[in-house]
C-alpha positions as CSV (number, residue, x, y, z in Angstrom):
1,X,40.5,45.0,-50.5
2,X,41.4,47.3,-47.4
3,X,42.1,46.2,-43.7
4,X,38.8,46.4,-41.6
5,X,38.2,49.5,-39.8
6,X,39.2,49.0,-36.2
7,X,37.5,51.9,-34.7
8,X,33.8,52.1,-34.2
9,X,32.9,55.8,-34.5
10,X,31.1,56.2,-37.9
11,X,30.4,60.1,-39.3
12,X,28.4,60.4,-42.7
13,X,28.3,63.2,-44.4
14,X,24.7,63.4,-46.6
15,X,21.6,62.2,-45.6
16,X,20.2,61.1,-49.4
17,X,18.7,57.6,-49.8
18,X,23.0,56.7,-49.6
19,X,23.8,57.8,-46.7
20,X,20.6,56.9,-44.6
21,X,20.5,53.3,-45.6
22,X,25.1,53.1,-44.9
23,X,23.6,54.5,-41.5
24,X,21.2,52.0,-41.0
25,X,23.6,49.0,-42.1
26,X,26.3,50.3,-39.7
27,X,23.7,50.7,-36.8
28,X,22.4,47.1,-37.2
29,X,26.6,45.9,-36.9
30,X,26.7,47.9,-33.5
31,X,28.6,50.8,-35.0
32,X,28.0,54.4,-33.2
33,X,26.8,56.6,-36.1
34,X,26.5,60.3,-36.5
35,X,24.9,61.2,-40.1
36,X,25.3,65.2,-41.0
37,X,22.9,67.1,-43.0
38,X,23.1,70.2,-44.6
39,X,19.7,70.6,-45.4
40,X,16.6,71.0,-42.8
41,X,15.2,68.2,-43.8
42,X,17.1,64.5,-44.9
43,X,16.1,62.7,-47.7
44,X,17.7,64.3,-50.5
45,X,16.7,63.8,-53.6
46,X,14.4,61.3,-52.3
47,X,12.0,63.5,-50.7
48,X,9.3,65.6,-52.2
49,X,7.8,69.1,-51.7
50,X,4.3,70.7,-51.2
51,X,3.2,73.0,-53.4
52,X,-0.7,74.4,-53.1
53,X,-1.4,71.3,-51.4
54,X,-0.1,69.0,-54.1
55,X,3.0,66.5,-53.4
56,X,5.6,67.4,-55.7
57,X,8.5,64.4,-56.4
58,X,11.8,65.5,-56.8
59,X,14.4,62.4,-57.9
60,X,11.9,59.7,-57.4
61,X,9.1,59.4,-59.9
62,X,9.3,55.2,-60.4
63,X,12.0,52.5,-59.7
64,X,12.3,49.1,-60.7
65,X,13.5,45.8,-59.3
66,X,11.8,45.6,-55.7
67,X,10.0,42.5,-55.9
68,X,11.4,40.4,-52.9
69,X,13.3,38.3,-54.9
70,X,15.6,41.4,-56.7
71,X,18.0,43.6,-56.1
72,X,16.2,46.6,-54.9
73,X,13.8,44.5,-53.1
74,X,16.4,42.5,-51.1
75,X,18.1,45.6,-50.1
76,X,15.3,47.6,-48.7
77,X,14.3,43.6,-46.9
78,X,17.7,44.1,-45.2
79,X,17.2,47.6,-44.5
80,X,13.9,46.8,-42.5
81,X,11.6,48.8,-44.8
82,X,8.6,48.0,-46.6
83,X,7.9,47.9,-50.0
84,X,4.4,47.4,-50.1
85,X,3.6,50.4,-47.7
86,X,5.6,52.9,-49.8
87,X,5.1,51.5,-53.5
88,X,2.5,50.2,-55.5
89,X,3.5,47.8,-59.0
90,X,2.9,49.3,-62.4
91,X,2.1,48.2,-66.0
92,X,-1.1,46.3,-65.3
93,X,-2.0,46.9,-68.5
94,X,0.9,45.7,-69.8
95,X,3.2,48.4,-70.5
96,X,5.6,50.6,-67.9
97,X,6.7,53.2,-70.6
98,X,5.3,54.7,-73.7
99,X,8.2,55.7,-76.0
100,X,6.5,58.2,-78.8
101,X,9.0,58.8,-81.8
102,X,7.7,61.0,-84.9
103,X,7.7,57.9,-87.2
104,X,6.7,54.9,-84.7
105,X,5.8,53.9,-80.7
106,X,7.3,51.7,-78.7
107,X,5.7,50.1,-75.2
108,X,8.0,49.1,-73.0
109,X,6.5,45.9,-71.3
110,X,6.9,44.2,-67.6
111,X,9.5,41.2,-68.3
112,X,12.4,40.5,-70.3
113,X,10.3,37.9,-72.2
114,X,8.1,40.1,-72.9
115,X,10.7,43.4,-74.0
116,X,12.3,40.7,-76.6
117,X,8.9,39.9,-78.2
118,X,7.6,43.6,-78.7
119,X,11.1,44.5,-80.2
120,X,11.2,41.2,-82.3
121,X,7.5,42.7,-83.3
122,X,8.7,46.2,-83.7
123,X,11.3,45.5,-85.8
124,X,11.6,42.4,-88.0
125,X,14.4,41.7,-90.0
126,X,16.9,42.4,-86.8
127,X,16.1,39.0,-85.1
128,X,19.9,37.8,-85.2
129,X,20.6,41.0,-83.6
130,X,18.0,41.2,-81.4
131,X,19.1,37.4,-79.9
132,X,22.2,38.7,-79.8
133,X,21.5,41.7,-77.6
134,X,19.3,39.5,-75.5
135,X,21.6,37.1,-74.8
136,X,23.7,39.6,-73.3
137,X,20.6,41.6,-71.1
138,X,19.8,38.2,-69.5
139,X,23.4,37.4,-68.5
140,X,23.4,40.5,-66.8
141,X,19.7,40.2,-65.1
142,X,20.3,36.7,-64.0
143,X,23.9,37.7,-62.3
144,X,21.9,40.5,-60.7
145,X,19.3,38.5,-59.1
146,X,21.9,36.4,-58.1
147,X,23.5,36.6,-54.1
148,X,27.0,37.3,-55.9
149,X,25.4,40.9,-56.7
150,X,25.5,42.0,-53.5
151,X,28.1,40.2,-51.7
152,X,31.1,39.8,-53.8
153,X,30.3,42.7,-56.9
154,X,33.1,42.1,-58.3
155,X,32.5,38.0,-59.4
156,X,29.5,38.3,-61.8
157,X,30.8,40.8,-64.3
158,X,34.4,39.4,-65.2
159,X,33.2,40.0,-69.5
160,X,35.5,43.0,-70.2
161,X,32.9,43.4,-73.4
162,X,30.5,44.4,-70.8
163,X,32.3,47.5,-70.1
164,X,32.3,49.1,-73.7
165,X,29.9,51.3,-75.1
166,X,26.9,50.3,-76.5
167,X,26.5,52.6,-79.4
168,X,30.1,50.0,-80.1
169,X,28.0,47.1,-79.9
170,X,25.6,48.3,-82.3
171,X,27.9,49.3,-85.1
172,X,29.0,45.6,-84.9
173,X,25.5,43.9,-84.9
174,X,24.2,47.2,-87.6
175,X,21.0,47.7,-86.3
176,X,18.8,50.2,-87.8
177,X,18.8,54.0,-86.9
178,X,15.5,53.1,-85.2
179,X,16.1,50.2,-83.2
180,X,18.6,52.4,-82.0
181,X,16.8,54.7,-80.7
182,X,14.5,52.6,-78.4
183,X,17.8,51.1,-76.9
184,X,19.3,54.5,-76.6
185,X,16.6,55.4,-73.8
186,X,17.3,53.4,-70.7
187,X,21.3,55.8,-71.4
188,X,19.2,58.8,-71.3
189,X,18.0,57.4,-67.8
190,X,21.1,57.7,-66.4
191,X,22.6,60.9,-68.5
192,X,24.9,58.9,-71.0
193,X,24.4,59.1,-74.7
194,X,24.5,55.7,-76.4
195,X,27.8,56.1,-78.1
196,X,29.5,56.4,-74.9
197,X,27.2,54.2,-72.1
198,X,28.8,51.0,-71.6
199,X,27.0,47.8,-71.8
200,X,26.8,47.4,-68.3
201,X,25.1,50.4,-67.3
202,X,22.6,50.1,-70.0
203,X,21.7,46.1,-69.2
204,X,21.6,46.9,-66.1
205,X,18.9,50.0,-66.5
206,X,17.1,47.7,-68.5
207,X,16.7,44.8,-66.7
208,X,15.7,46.5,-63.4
209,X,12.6,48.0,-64.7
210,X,12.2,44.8,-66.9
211,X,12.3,42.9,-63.6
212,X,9.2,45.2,-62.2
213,X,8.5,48.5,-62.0
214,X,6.9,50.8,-59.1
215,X,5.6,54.2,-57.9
216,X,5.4,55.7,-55.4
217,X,1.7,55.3,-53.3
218,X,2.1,58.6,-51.8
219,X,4.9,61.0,-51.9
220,X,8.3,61.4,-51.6
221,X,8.5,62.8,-48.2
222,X,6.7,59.5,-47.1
223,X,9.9,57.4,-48.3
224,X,12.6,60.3,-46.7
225,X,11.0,59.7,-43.5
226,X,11.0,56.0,-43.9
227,X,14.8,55.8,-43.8
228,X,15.6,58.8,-41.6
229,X,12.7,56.3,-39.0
230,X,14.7,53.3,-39.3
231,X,17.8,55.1,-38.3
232,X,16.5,56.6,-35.6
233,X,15.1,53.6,-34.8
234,X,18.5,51.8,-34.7
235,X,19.9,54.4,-32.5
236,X,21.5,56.6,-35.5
237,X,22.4,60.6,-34.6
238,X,21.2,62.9,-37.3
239,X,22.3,66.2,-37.4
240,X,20.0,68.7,-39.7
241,X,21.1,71.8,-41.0
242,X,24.5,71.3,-40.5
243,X,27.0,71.5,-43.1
244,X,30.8,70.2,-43.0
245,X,33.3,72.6,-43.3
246,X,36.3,69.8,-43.2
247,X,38.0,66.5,-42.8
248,X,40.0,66.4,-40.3
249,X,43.3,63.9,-40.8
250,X,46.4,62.6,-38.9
251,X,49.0,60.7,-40.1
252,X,47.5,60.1,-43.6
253,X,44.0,58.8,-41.4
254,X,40.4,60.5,-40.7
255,X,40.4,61.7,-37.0
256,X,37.0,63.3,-37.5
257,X,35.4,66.8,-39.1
258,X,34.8,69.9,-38.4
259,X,31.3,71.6,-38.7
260,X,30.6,74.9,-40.7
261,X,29.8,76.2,-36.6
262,X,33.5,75.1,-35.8
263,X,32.6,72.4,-33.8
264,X,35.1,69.5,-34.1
265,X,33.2,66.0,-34.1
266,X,36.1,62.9,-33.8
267,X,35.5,59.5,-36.3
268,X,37.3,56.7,-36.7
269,X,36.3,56.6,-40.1
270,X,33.8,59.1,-42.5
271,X,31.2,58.1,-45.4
272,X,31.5,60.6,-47.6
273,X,27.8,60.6,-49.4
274,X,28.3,63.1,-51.4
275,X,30.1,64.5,-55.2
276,X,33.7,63.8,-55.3
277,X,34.2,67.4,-56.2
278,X,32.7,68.6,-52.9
279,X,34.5,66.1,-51.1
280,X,37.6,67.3,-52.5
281,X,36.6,71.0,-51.0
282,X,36.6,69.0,-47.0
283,X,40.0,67.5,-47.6
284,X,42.9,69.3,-46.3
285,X,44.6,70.3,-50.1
286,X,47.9,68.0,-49.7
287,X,45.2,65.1,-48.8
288,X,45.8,63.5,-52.2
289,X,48.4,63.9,-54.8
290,X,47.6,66.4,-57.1
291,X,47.4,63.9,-60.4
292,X,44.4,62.7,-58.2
293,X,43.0,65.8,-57.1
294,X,43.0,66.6,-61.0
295,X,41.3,63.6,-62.1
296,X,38.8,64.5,-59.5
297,X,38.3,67.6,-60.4
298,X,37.7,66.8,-64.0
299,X,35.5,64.4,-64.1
300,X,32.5,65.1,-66.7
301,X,29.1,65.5,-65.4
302,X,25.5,64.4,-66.8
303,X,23.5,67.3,-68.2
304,X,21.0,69.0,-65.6
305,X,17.1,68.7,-66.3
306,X,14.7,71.5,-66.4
307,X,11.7,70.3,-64.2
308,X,7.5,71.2,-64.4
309,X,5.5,70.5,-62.1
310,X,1.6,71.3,-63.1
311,X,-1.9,70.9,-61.7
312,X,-4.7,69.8,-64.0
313,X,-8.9,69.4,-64.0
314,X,-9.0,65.7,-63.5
315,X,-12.6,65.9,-64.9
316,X,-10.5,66.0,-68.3
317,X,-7.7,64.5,-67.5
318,X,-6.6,60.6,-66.8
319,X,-4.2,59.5,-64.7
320,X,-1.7,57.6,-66.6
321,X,-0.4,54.3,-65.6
322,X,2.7,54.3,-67.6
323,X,5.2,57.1,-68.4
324,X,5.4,58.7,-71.8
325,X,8.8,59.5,-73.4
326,X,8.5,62.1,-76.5
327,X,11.6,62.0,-78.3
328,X,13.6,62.7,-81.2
329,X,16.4,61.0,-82.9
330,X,18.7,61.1,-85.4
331,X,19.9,59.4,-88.3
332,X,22.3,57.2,-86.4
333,X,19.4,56.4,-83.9
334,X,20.8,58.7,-81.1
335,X,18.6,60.7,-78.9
336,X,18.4,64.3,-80.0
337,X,15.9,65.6,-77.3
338,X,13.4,63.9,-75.2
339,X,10.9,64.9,-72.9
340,X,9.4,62.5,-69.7
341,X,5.7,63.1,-68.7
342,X,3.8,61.9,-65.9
343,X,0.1,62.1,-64.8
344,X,-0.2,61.1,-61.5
345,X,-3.8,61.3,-58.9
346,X,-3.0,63.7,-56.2
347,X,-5.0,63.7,-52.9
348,X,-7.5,65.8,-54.4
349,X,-9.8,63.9,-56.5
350,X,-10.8,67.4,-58.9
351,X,-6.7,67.6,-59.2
352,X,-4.5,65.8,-61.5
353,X,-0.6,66.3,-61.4
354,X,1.4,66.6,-64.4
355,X,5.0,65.8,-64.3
356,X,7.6,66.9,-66.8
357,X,11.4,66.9,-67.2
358,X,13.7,67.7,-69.6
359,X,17.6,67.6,-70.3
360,X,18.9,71.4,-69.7
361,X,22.5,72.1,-69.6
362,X,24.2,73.9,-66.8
363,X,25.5,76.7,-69.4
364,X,22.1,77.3,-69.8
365,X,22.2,79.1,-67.1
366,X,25.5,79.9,-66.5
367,X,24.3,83.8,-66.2
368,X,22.9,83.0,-63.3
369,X,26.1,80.5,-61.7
370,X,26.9,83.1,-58.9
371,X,23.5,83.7,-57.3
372,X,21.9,81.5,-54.9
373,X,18.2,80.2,-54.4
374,X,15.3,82.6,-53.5
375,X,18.0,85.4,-55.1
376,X,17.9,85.5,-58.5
377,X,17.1,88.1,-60.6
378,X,13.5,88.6,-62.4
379,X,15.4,87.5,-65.9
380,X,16.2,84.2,-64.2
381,X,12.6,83.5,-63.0
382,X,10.9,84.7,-66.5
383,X,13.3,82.7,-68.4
384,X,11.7,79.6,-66.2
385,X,8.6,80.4,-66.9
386,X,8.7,81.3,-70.4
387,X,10.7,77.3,-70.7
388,X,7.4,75.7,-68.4
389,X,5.3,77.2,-71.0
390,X,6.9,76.2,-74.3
391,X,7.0,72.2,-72.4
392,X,3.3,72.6,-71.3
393,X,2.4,73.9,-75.3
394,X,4.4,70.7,-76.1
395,X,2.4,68.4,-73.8
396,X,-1.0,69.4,-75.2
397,X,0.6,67.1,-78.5
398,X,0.0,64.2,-76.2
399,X,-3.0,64.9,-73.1
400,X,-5.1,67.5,-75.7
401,X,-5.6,71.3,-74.2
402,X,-4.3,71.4,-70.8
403,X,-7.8,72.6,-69.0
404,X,-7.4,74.7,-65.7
405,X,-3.9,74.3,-65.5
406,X,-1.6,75.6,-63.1
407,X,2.2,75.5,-62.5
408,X,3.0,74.4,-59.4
409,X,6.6,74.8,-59.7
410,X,9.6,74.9,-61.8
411,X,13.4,73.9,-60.6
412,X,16.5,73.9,-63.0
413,X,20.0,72.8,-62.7
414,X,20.8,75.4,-60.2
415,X,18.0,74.8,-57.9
416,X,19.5,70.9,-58.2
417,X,23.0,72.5,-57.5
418,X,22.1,74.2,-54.4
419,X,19.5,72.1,-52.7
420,X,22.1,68.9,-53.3
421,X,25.4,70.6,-53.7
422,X,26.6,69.1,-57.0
423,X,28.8,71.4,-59.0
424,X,26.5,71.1,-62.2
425,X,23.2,70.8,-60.4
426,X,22.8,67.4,-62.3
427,X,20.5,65.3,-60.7
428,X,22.9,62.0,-62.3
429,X,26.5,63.0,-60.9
430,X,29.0,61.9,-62.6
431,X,28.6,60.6,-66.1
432,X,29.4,56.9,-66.0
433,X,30.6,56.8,-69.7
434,X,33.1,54.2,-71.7
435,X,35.1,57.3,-71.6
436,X,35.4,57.6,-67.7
437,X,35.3,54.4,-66.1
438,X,39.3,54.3,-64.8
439,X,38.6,57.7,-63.4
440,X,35.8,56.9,-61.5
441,X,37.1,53.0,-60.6
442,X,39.9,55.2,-58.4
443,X,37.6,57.1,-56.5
444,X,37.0,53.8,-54.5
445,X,40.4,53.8,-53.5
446,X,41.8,57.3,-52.1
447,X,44.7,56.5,-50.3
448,X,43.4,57.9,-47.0
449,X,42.9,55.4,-44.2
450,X,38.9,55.9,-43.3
451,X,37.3,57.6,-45.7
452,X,34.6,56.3,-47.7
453,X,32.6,57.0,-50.4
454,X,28.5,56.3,-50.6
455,X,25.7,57.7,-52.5
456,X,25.0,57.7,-56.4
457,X,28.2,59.7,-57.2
458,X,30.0,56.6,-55.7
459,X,28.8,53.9,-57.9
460,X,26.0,54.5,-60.1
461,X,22.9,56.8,-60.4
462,X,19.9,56.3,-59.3
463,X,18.2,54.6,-56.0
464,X,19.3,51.4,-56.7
465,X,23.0,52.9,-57.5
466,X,23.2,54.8,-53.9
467,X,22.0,52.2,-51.9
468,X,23.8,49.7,-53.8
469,X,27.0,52.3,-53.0
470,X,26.4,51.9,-49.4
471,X,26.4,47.9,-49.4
472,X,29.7,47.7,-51.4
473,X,31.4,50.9,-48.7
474,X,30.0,48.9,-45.6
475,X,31.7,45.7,-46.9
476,X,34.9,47.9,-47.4
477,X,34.2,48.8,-44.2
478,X,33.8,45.3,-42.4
479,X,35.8,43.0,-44.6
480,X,34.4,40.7,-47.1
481,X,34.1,37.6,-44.9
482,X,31.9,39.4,-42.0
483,X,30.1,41.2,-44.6
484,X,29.3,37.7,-46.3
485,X,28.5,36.4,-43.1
486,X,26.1,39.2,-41.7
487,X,24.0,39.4,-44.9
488,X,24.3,36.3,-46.4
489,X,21.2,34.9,-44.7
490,X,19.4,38.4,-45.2
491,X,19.5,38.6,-48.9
């Protein structure tokens, strides 16, 4: 555990749902925080866009585990922001996600009770297995729900089995190909095939949409400016369009940075909520030892996602109140291709929208790696629309002829890569696999006295991951007995 910072001057670089809710935390202990944006607007992948009037999400279609007695829920409790005016519960019919395979369906339910019955159901024959495998899920959910979680991370998860990889796990119990595909999903949530997510990562997916479920009432934008209010309301500076050109350092310690418009801003100390391979870009380049700076620079990335976004007649169409998964697997049960559909209300009543994403590879579109957006050559755009068109054909399988619709938009990896400024526009960072986890275990501790690391790139993907990030940097930050003793009552 490092020394507690001394200094109180706090710069962050990245305004996502990371970096807003370290600022937040550090406000509310009396730091003076300066959060730096590149973009026009904070938020990250957390806020939406308009497009012909209809609110278009980005990173944030549903998240799990914000009831006010988990993990998600306690932390947005501590960050002062309500649930219940951003998010509404799902699966009041009894099912959050609709898995369709060729050969059977699966309904992922509300409640780990409930998960172990309709797999039990699904697939008789594999109860010792099954118990097995839920013995495991509920260790992990009921160390999550527990205070330990968020105060001391590191006490709940001392089983070293927990940290190989599944697709491990379920050689040793030999499950069928097709119970391994249903467990292979919650890896594709977080851009890690089966054979190489640990155990962790995938309990821990599981169990915090098992715990509940939510989307979002309206859009969005409506959560970005949630945290970027509370911020401001704790006396945080944000700084919009403004991108960081360096870390400044002396003596082996952060001194400040310096902004793309040359202004030098001091810091006792910087958050850095953003990739590791951009950070290394800020660092001056005998920062860190160059075995480091390689192990950096190597780290694998998820897969990108190719993203439609589609109007609809709702005079046809339904909303749905679950999410439909269409995939494909093969004959060891892992996922060969899947596609994610949502149909959501919009504000106008006559219009549904229709969400879909799929996994597309940053080769895909490597012809197109030295151009930026809005600049891209009429190849690039009809190659887009020619993909939205073959994944709309596809959807008519499920929803039935697609009546009046429209495409609202369509973003691929690059469009990720430069609105967030990861390498491989992948909207998952860093690819927590089996493979990986030393690698990514040192990036929380680069040998340069205040500097930080926040956001999902940090810990773990996802909303929970980046705000979890900033809890575990702030108690870096403060010292694991303050940290106990500020939030301890909170959570």
């Amino acid at each position: 555990m490092r020394k507690p910072l001394e200094g109180k001057n706090i710069m962050i670089i990245g305004a996502g749902v990371g970096g807003l809710s370290m600022g937040i935390l550090l406000r509310n202990l009396g730091y003076h925080v300066t959060l730096v944006e590149k973009n026009q607007l904070p938020g990250g992948l957390m806020r939406s866009y308009i497009r012909r009037g209809i609110d278009c999400p980005v990173g944030v279609h549903y998240v799990g585990a914000l009831g006010p007695d988990e993990p998600l829920g306690k932390m947005f409790h501590v960050l002062g922001i309500s649930v219940k005016d951003l998010f509404f519960p799902m699966g009041e019919g009894g099912v959050i996600d609709r898995y369709l395979f060729d050969d059977f369906v699966f309904d992922l339910p509300v409640g780990i009770d409930a998960y172990e019955t309709n797999l039990k159901k699904t697939f008789p024959g594999e109860e010792d297995a099954l118990t097995a495998l839920m013995k495991s899920l509920r260790e992990i959910a009921g160390s999550m729900k527990g205070s330990s979680f968020l105060l001391h991370p590191a006490d709940p998860f001392q089983n070293m089995d927990y940290f190989r990889p599944m697709g491990e796990l379920l050689d040793e119990l030999r499950v069928s190909a097709r119970l391994r595909a249903v467990l292979a999903v919650p890896c594709q949530l977080i851009g890690v095939p089966l054979c190489d997510c640990p155990v962790i990562f995938h309990h821990m997916v599981t169990s915090v949409y098992l715990f509940s479920s939510w989307r979002l009432k309206e859009g969005g934008s409506r959560m970005a400016d949630a945290f970027t209010k509370r911020f401001s309301e704790e006396g945080g500076h944000l700084l919009v369009n403004s991108a960081v050109r360096e870390i400044c350092l002396h003596a082996g310690q952060v001194s400040g940075v310096i902004l793309e418009t040359g202004e030098k801003i001091p810091a006792d100390a910087v958050v850095a909520a953003i990739h590791p391979k951009i950070l290394l870009g800020l660092l001056p380049q005998n920062a860190l030892r160059a075995s480091l700076r390689e192990r950096i620079f190597t780290l694998e990335e998820t897969d990108g996602v190719l993203a439609v976004q589609a109007s609809l007649d709702a005079d046809v169409h339904e909303e749905f109140s679950y999410n439909l998964y269409r995939l494909h697997y093969d004959s060891r049960g892992e996922i060969e291709d899947g596609i994610f559909y949502q149909m959501r209300e919009t504000g106008d009543p006559s219009t549904r929208l229709l969400s879909i994403i799929t996994r597309s590879p940053y080769r895909d579109w490597s012809s197109w790696e030295h151009t930026v957006s809005g600049k891209r050559s009429t190849m690039y755009y009809e190659k887009k629309l020619l993909s939205a068109y073959d994944l709309l054909k596809k959807a008519e399988a499920i929803y039935g002829p697609l009546k009046n619709f429209r495409i609202l938009d369509v973003f691929t990896p690059l469009t990720l890569r430069d609105y967030m400024n990861c390498p491989e526009g992948s909207c998952y960072g860093v690819k927590r696999s089996a493979r990986q986890l030393l690698k990514i275990a040192s990036l929380n501790h680069l040998p340069i006295g205040g500097l930080y690391l926040a956001g999902q790139n940090a810990l773990a993907p996802g909303v929970m991951g980046a705000m979890l990030s900033s809890f575990y940097a702030v108690r870096q930050m403060i010292g694991e007995q303050r940290f106990a003793a500020e939030f301890e009552r909170k959570l």
